[in-house]
C-alpha positions in Angstrom: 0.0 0.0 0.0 1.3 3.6 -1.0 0.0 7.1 0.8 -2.1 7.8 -2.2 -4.4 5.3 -0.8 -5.1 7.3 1.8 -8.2 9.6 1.6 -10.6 12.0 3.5 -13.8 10.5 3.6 -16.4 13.5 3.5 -14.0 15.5 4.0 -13.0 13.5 7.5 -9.8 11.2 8.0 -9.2 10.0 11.8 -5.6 8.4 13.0 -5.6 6.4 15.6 -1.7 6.7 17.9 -0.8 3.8 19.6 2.6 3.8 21.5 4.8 2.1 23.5 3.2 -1.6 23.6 6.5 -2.7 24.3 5.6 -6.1 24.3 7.1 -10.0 24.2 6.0 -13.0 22.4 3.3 -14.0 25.1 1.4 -10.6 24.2 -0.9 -9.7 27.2 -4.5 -10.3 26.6 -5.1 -6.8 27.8 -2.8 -5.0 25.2 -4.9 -6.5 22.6 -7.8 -5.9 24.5 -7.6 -2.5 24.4 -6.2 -2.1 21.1 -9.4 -4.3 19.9 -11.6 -2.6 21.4 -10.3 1.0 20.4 -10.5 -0.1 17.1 -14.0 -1.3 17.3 -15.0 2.0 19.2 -13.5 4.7 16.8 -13.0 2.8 13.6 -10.0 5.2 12.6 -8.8 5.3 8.7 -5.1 4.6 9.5 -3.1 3.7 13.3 0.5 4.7 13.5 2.6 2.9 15.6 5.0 5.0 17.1 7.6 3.3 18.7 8.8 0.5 21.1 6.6 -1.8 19.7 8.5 -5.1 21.4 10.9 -5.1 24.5 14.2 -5.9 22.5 16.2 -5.7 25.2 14.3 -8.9 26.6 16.4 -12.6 26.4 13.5 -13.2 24.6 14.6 -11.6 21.0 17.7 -12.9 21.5 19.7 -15.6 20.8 18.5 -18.7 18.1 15.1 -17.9 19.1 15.2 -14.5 18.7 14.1 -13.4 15.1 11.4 -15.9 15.6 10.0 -14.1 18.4 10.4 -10.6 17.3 8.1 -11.6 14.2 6.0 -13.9 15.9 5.6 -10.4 18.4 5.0 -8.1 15.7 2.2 -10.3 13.8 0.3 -10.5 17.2 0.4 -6.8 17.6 -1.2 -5.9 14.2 -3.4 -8.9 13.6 -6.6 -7.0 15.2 -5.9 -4.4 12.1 -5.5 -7.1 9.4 -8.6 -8.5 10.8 -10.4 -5.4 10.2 -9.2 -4.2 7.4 -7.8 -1.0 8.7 -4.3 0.4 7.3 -1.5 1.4 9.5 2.6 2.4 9.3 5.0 2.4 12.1 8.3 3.9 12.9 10.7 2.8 15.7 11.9 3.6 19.3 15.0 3.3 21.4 14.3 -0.7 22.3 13.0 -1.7 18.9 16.5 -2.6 17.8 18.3 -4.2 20.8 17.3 -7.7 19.6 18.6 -10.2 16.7 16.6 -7.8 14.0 17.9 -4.0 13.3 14.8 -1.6 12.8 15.2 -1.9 8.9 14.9 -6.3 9.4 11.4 -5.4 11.2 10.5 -3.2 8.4 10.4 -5.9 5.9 8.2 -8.1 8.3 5.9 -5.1 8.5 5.9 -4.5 4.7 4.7 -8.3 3.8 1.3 -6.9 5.7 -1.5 -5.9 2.6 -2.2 -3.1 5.4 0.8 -1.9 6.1 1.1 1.8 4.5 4.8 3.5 3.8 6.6 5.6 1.1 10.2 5.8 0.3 12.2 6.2 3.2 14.1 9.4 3.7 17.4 7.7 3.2 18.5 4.1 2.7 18.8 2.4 5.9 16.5 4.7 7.6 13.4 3.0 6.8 10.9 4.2 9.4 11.2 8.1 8.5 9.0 9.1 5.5 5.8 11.1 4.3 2.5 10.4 3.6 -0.3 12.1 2.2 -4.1 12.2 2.2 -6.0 13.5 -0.6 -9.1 14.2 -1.5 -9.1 11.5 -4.4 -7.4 14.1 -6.5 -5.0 16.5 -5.0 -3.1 16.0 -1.8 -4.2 17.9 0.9 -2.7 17.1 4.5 0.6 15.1 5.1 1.6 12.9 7.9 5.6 12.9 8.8 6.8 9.8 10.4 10.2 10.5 11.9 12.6 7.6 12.9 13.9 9.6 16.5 16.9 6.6 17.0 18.1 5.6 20.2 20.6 6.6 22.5 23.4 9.3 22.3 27.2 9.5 22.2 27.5 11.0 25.6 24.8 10.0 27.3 20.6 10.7 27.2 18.8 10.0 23.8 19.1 11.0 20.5 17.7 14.2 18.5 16.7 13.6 14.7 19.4 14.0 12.6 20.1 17.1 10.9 19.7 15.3 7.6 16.2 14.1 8.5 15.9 17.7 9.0 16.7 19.0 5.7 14.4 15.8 4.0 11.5 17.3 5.8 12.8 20.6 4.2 12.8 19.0 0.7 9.4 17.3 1.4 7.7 20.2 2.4 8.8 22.9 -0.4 8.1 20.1 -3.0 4.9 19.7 -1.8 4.3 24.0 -1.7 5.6 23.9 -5.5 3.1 21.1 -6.4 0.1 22.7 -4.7 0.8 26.6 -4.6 1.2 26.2 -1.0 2.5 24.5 2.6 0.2 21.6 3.1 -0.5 21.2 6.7 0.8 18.8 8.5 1.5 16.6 11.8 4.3 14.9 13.1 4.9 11.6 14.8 8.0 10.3 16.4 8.9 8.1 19.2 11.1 10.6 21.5 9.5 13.8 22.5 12.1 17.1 21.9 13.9 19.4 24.3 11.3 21.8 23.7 8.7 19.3 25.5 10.1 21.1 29.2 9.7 24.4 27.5 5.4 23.9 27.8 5.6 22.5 31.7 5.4 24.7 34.7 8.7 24.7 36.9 7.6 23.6 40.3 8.7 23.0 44.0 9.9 19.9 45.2 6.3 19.2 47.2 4.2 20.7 45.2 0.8 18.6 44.2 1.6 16.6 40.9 5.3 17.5 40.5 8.1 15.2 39.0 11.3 14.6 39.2 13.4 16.2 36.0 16.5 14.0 34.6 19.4 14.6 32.0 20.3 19.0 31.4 17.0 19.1 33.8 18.5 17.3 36.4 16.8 17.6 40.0 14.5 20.0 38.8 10.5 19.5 39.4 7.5 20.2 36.9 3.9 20.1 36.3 1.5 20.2 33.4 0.9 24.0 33.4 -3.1 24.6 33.8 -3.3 27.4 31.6 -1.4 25.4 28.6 -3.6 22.0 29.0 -6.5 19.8 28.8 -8.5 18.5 32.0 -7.8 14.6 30.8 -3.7 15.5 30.6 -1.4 14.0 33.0 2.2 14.1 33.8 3.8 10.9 35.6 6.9 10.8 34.7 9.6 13.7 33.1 10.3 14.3 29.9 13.0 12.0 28.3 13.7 14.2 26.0 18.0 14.8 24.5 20.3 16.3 25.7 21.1 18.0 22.7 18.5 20.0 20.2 18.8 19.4 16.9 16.3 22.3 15.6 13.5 19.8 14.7 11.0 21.9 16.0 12.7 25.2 15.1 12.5 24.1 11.4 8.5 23.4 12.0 8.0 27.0 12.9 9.7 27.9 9.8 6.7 27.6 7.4 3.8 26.9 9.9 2.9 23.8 8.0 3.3 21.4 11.0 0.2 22.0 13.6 1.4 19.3 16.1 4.2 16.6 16.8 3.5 13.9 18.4 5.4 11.3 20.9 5.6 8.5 23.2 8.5 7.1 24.8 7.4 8.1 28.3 4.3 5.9 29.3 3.1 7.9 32.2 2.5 10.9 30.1 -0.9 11.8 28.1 -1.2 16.0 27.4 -1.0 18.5 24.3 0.4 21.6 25.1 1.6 24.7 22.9 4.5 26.0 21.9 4.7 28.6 19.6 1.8 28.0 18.0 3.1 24.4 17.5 1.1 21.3 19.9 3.5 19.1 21.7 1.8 16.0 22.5 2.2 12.9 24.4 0.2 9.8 23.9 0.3 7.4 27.1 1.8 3.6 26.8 -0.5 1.0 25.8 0.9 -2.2 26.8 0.4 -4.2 29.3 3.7 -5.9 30.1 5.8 -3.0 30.9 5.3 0.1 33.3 2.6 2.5 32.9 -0.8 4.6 33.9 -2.7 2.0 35.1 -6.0 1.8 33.3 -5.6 5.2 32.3 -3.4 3.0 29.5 -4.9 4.3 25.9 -4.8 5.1 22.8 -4.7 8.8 20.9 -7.3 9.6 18.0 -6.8 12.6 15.9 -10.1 14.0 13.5 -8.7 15.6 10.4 -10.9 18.1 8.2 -9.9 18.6 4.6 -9.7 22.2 5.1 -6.7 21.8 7.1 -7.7 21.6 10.8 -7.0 18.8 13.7 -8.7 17.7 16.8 -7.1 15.1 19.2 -8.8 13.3 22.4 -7.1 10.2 24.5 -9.3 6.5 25.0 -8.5 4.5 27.4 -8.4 1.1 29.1 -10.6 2.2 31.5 -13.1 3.6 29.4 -13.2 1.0 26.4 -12.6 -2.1 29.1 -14.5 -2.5 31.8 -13.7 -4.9 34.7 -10.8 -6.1 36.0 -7.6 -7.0 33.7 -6.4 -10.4 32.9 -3.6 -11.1 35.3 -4.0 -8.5 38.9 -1.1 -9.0 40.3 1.4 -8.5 36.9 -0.9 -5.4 36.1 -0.1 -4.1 39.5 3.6 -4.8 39.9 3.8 -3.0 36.2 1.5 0.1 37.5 4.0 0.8 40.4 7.0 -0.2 38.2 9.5 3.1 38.1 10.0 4.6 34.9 13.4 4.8 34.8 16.7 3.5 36.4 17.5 7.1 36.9 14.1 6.9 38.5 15.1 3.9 40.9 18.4 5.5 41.3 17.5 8.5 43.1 14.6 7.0 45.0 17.5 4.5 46.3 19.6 7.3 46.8 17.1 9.3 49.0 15.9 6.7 51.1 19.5 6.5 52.0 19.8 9.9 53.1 16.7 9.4 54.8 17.3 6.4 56.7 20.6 7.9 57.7 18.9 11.2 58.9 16.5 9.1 61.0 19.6 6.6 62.2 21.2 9.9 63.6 18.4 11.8 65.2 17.5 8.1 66.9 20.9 8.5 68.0 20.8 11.6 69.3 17.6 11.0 71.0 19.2 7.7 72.6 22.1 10.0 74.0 20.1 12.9 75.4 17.7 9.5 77.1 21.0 7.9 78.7 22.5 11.5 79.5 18.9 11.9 81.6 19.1 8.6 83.0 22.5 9.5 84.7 
């Protein structure tokens, strides 16, 4: 399938997000559950997969067993779209790769799918970064950018896109304005959210009510979803892992004003659109069930696209498509409480030590002043 297949219907076209499923061959029941049912509920015209689709830093997608499991993974995930009929693409996050298959191996396991939508790649090798457009059966009238954010970075934290992703967006974009007579608007998808994600949040105190620890050039600084730049269903559980470095992604977004909204996942525990410069930085929350994440609140992102050029996005979750309890209790709940990070456990290690060590040396100091008495 190419992006010419993709059309407004009545002058509608819905995407469906779904991120971070990071799942294993024995794919929980839930994960498809809610991906089922999501589909069922708001029958979208194409899902994008954005990232971390299989935990490929399990022993699982390793070793002679492997590249069996990674595909056997990968059909399970996108059978209840095959089923339906619905199309869908999909780029890559930082644990795609880490098993026996490199992101462009996957690719060719996606591509034997009759529903599996993609163009040419940006460059060779970088399969999952590439353009597609809807039309209105004749001219194209609203793209989708699918960026292929990488892994991790020479020096620590996670990567930017690459400056020369940059300038194929650049190319994509002005050939697009020569064909039509103008910039076609647009959205972005990508697997790691940008610097400029911290730029929307509200600096915060260390106690104050929904605050979270900040890692990487943020480092032991606290945040909150700022109430005057987000929605009432938007939550923050986790901080932005976002790179260290800024490539000027976003900066080359604002260049045009083609591209209304980038989207992300990468950090489970996080589900909000804020703006930035007239630009929406979004998260959409995990949706899998066999790694950490925000409890039911687990879901899926829909966005409704008019032909005339505008967006509107909402969140549905486990708890609202799925009813009743989930298939296994007690893995959902060691997975809910899971941290999000070993810089997460790290610190949380490294302050009950300080703690206990505070309390050791006032129980001290109590015990002293109680013997000193006693004499």
């Amino acid at each position: 399938m190419n992006s010419k297949a993709l059309k407004f219907k009545n002058g509608k076209f819905r995407i469906m997000q779904i991120a971070d499923t990071q799942e294993i061959p024995a794919v929980s029941p839930d994960t498809i559950k809610l991906i089922s049912t999501a589909l069922d509920a708001e029958n979208p015209d194409l899902v994008i997969f954005t990232g971390d689709h299989i935990k490929g830093y399990s022993s699982f997608f390793r070793g002679s067993k492997g590249t069996e499991n990674i595909e056997k993974t990968i059909k399970a995930l996108i059978a209840p779209l095959e089923k339906r009929g619905i199309p869908f693409t999909a780029t890559f996050g930082n644990h795609d790769g880490q098993g026996t298959l490199c992101n462009s191996e996957q690719f060719e396991i996606y591509k034997k799918s009759p529903m599996f939508v993609y163009s040419e790649p940006a460059s060779e090798g970088d399969d999952g970064t590439f353009c597609l457009s809807i039309s209105d059966g004749e001219k194209d009238r609203f793209l989708i950018y699918i960026f292929d954010s990488h892994s991790n970075a020479e020096g620590g934290g996670y990567s930017a896109v690459y400056p020369e992703q940059i300038e194929w967006y650049r190319s994509v974009r002005d050939s697009f304005e020569a064909e039509n007579g103008r910039c076609l608007p647009s959205l972005v998808f990508q697997h790691i959210p940008t610097p400029e994600y911290f730029d929307v949040l509200k600096p915060a105190g260390r106690f104050t009510k929904g605050a979270v620890r900040a890692y990487g050039n943020h480092k032991n600084e606290f945040y909150t979803l700022d109430p005057q730049n987000s929605g009432l269903r938007d939550f923050m559980g986790e901080s932005p892992a976002a790179p260290y470095n800024n490539s000027g992604e976003i900066d080359a977004f604002l260049e045009k004003g083609d591209v209304l909204g980038v989207f992300a996942g990468h950090d489970h525990n996080n589900s909000f659109v804020a703006k930035y410069k007239g630009i929406d930085l979004g998260y959409t929350q995990g949706a899998g069930f066999n790694v950490y994440g925000p409890g039911l609140n687990r879901g899926v992102r829909i966005f409704d696209i008019n032909e005339t050029g505008e967006y509107s996005t909402k969140t549905a979750t486990y708890a609202e498509l799925c009813p009743g309890k989930t298939a296994n209790p007690a893995k959902y709940a060691l997975y809910t409480y899971a941290p999000s990070s070993v810089a997460g456990v790290t610190t949380a290690l490294k302050e009950f030590a300080v703690a206990a060590a505070a309390i050791t040396a006032v129980a001290g100091t109590v015990k002293l002043i109680v013997n000193r008495k006693k004499k």
